[in-house]
C-alpha positions in Angstrom: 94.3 102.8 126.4 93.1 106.0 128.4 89.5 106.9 128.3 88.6 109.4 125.9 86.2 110.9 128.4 89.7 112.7 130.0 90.5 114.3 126.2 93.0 117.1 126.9 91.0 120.6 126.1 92.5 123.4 124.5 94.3 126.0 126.2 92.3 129.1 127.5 94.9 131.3 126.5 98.1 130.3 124.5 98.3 127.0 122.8 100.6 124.6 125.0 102.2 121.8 123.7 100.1 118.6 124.8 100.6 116.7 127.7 99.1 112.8 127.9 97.6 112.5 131.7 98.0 109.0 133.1 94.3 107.2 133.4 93.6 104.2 134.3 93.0 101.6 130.9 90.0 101.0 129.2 88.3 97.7 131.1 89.6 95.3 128.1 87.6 92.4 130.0 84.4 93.9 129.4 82.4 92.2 126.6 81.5 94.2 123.3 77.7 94.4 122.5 76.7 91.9 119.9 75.3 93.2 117.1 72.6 91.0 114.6 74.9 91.6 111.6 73.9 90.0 108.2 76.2 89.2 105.5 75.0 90.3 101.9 77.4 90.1 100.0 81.4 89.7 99.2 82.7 92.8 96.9 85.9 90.5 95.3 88.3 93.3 95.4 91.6 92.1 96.1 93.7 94.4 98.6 91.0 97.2 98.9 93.1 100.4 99.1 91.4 104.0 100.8 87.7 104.1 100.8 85.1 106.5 101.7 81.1 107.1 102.0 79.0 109.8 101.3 75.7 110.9 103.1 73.8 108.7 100.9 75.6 105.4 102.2 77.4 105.2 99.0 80.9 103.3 99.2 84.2 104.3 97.1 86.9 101.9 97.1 90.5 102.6 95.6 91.8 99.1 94.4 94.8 97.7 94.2 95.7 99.8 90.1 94.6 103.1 92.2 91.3 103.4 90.7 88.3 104.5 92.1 85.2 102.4 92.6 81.7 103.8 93.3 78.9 100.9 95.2 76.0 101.5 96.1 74.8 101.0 99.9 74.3 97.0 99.5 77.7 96.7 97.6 76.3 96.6 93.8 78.7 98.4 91.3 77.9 101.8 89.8 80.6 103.6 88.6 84.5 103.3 88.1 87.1 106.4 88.0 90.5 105.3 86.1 92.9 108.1 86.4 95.0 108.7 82.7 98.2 109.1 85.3 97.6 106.3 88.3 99.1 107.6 91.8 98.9 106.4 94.8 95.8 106.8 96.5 96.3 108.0 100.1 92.6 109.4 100.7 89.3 109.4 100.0 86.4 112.1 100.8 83.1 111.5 99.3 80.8 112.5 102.5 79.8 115.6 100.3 77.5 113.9 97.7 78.2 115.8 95.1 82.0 115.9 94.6 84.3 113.5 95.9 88.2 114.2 96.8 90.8 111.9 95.9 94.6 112.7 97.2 97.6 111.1 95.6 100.5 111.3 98.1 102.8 110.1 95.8 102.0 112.5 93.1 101.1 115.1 95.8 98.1 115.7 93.8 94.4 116.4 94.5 91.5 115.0 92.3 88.1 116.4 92.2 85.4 114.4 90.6 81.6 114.6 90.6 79.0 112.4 92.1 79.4 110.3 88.9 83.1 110.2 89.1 83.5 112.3 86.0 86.6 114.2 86.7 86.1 117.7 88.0 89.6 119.1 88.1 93.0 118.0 89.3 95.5 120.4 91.4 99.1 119.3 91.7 100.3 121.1 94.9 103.9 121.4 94.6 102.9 123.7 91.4 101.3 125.9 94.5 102.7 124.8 97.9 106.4 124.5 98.7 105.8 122.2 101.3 104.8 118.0 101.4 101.6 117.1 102.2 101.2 113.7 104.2 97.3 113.7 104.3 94.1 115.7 102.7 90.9 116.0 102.8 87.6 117.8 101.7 85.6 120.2 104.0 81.7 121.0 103.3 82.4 124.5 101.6 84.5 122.3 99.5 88.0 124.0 100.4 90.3 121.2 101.2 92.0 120.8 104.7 95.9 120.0 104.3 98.6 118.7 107.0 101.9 120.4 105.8 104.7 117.9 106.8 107.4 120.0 106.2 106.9 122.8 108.0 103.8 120.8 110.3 101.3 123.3 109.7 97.2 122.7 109.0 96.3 125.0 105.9 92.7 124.9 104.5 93.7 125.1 100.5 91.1 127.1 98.1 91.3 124.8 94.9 89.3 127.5 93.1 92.1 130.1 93.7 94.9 127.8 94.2 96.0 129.5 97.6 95.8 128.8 101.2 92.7 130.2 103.6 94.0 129.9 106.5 96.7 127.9 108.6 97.5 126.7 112.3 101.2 125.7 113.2 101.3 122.6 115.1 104.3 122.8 116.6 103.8 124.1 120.1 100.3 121.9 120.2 102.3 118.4 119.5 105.4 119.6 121.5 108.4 117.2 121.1 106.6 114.4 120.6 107.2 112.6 116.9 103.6 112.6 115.3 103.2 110.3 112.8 100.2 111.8 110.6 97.9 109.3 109.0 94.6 110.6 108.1 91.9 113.6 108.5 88.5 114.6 108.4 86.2 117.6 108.8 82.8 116.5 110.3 80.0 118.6 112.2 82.2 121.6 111.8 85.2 120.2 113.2 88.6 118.7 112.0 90.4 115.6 113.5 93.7 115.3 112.6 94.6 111.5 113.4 98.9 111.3 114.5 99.4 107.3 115.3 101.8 107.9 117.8 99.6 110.2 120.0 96.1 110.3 119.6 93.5 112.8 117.7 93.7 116.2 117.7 90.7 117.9 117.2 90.4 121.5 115.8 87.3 124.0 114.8 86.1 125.1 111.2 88.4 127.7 111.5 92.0 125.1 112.5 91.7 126.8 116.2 93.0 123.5 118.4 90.4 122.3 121.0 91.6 119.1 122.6 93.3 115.7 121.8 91.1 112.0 122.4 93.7 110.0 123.6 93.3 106.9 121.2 97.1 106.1 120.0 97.7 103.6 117.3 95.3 104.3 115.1 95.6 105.1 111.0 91.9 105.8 110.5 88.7 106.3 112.0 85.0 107.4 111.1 82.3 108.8 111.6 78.4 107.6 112.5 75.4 109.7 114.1 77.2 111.9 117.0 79.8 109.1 117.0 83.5 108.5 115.6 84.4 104.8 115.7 87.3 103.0 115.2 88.5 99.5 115.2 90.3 98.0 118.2 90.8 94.3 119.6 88.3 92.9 117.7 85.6 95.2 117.6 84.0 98.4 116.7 85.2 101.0 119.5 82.4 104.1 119.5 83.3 107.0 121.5 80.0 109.8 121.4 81.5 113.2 120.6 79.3 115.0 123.1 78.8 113.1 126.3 82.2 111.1 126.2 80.6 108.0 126.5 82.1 104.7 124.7 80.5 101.4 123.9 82.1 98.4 121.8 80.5 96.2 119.4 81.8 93.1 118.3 82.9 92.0 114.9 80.3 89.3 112.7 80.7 85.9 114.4 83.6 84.0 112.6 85.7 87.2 111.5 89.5 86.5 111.7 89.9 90.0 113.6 94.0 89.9 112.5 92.8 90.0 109.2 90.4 93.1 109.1 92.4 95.8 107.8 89.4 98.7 108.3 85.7 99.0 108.8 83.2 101.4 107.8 80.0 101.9 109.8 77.1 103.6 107.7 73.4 104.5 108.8 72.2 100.8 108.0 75.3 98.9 106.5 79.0 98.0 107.3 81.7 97.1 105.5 84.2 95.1 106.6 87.7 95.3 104.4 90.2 92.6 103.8 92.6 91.1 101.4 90.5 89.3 99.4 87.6 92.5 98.9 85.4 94.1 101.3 82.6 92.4 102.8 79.0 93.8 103.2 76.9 93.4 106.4 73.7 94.8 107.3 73.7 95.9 110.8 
């Protein structure tokens, strides 16, 4: 995998589509940072579905019926969201605090609920958008960032007013390359766009395109400090957003890495997610 220190920039003048430049792989022999993780407890969740935390280190879990889950940081139960109409739950954004997104991609439906999980309001975006929307999620001024499949444009969606803000066409930034759009986030005022097949593509508050990290293969990633984090090989790959550095740190001693599905890194805890629930580690 290239190093993310050689992310493509944006173009000075017209947006180009992206070219991948050839660097050398990232030094797999090199041994990831052990970390003195401590197990507190096992949340019995069977196939743990999209989850989320918010700035308070809260976790929300979809399970395997679609509903919502609320923990608190060491992985005690607080709250449960049970939708009257179950879809598919695709994404989760709870980083605000006080409301928490939940998109149906099934349903092509977005769900607002409060810090609580008392429903808010619900938008169903084929009443408002012609297009299909493969991933969602909720920005800090609480209007909602949308990848438009069908036409493969970023919109950022007013739920109050039901119409779109702003939007950037991505077709001359991907070029003929067949993205493959899994998830995105908006954190310290940008958005990454995660395609599998390519890498992320970063954009600005405003969906101007900046650059593409070259880290193919990937469905997910988060967010810790000044640091997105993924997980690769076995461990937990940090690159630092600001001087492109990367360091690796190794999953708990006797984790099956094959059957980690995702991980979530807060301030003080981790959770590590597989089929039988989601595991909860002090770090």
């Amino acid at each position: 995998m290239p190093s993310a220190a050689s992310a493509a920039p944006a173009a000075m003048q017209i947006v180009a589509p992206v070219q991948s430049v050839p660097q050398p792989p990232v030094d797999a022999t090199a041994a990831p940072t052990v970390a003195a993780w401590k197990l507190l407890r096992l949340i019995r969740l069977p196939n743990p579905g999209a989850a989320s935390l918010d700035r308070r280190g809260a976790l929300y879990v979809a399970d395997a019926d679609n509903n919502l889950r609320q923990y608190g940081p060491e992985g005690l139960p607080l709250n449960t969201y049970a939708p009257a109409q179950p879809g598919h739950v695709a994404q989760v954004e709870a980083w605000n605090v006080t409301s928490t997104l939940v998109f149906n991609d099934d349903r092509q439906q977005l769900v607002l609920l409060d810090r609580f999980l008392s429903l808010i309001s619900e938008v169903r975006l084929g009443d408002v958008l012609d297009g299909t929307v493969r991933v969602a999620t909720l920005a800090p001024d609480n209007f909602i960032w949308l990848l438009d499949e069908s036409t493969l444009t970023l919109r950022e969606f007013d739920p109050n007013t039901l119409r779109a803000v702003q939007s950037t066409p991505l077709d001359l930034i991907i070029g003929r390359s067949r993205p493959d759009f899994r998830f995105i986030r908006q954190y310290q005022n940008n958005t990454y766009l995660v395609d599998r097949s390519t890498g992320v593509y970063v954009f600005d508050n405003l969906g101007n395109y900046k650059k593409k990290l070259p880290f193919p293969g990937l469905s997910t990633v988060g967010f810790r400090g000044d640091e997105l984090y993924f997980l690769e090989a076995g461990a937990i790959h940090f690159f630092h957003l600001y001087n492109l550095t990367e360091r690796r740190v190794a999953l708990p001693a006797g984790t099956d890495p094959g059957a980690v599905r995702q991980v979530l890194v807060g301030g003080t805890y981790a959770y590590i997610f597989t089929a039988a629930g989601v595991a909860v580690y002090q770090m």
